[in-house]
C-alpha positions as CSV (number, residue, x, y, z in Angstrom):
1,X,0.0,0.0,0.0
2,X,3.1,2.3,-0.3
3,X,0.5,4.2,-3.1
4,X,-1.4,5.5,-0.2
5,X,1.1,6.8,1.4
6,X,3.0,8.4,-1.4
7,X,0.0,9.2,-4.4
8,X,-2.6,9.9,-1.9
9,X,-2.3,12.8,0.2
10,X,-5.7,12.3,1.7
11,X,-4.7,9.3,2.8
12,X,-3.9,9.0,6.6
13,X,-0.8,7.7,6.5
14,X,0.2,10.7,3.9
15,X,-1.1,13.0,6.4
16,X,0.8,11.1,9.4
17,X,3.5,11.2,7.7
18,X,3.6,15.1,6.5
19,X,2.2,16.1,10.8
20,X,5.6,14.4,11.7
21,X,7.6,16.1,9.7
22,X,6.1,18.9,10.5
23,X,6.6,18.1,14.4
24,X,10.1,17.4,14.5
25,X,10.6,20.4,12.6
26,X,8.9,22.6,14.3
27,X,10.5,20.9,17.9
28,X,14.0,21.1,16.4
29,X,13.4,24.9,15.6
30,X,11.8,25.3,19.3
31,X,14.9,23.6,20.6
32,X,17.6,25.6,18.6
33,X,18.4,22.6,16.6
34,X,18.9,22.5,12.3
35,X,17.1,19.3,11.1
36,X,17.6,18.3,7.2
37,X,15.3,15.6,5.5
38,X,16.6,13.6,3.3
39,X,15.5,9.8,1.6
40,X,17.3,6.6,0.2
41,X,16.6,6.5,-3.2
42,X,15.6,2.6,-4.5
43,X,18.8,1.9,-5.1
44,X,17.7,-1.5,-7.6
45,X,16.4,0.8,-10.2
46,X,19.1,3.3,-10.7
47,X,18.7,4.8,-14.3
48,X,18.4,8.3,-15.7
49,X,15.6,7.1,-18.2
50,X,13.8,4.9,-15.6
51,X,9.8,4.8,-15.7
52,X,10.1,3.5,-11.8
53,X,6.6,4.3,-10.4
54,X,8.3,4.2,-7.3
55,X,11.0,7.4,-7.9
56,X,8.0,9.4,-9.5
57,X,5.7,9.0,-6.3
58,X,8.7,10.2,-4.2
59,X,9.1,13.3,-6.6
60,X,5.6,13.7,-6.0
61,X,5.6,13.4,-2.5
62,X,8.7,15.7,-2.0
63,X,7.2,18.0,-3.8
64,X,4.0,18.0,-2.0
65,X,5.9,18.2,1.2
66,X,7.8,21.5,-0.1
67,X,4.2,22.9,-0.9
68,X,3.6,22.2,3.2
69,X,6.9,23.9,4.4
70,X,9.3,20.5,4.9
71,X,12.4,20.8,2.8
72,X,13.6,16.7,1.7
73,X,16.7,16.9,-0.1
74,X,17.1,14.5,-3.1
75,X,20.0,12.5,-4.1
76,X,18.6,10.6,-7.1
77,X,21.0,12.4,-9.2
78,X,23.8,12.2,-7.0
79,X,23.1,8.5,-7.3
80,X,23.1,8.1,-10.7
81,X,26.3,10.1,-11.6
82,X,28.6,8.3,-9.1
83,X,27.3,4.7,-9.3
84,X,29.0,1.9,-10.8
85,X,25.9,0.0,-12.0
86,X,22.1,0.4,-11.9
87,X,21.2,-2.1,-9.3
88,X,23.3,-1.5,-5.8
89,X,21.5,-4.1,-3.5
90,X,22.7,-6.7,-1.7
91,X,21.7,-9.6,-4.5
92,X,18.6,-10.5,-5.9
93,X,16.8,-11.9,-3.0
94,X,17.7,-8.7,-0.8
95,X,17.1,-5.8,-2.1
96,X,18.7,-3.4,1.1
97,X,21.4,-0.9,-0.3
98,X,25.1,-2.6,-0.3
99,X,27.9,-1.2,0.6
100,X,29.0,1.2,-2.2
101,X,25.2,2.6,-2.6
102,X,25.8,3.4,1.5
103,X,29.1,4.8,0.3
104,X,27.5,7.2,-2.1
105,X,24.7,8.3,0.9
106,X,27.6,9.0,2.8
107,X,29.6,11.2,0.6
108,X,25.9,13.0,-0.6
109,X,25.3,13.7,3.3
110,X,29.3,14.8,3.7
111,X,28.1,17.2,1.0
112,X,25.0,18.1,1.8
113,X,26.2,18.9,5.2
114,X,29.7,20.5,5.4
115,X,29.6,22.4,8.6
């Protein structure tokens, strides 16, 4: 049901999800503290002319959450110019990032946030 959460923003989860953004940003800005949002891209379907339904209801979604005030940074194109191959899971069976697509989160968060 990741549709509802994603492609439906009258759904409850959508909204769930968008109020607790919206609480730890608003607590982190109560509290002095910088928060940053940022997701894992699907890291099995890494091509620049991908029709993943998945990526496009995330560029949906981060886009609808800009329109309520929560910044989430993006690193699908960070992805796709420093990976080695267009699947970066673990194997077949698991689909969980391996090590270099944690590798190229890590260098996109260095990045992202150079103090």
């Amino acid at each position: 049901k990741w549709k509802d959460l994603y492609q439906n923003y009258d759904s409850v989860e959508n909204k769930l999800f968008i109020d607790l953004l919206k609480f730890i940003k608003k607590t982190s800005l109560e509290k002095n503290i910088s928060t940053n949002f940022v997701y894992f891209p699907d890291v099995v379907y890494l091509s620049v002319n991908n029709n993943n339904t998945r990526l496009q209801a995330w560029k949906n979604f981060i886009s609808y959450a800009g329109e309520q005030g929560i910044n989430i940074n993006n690193p699908w194109e960070f992805f796709i110019e420093h990976s080695s191959k267009t699947n970066l899971s673990w194997s077949y069976v698991d689909d969980h990032p391996n090590c270099e697509a944690n590798q190229i989160m890590s260098k996109y968060l260095s990045n992202l946030f150079t103090f």
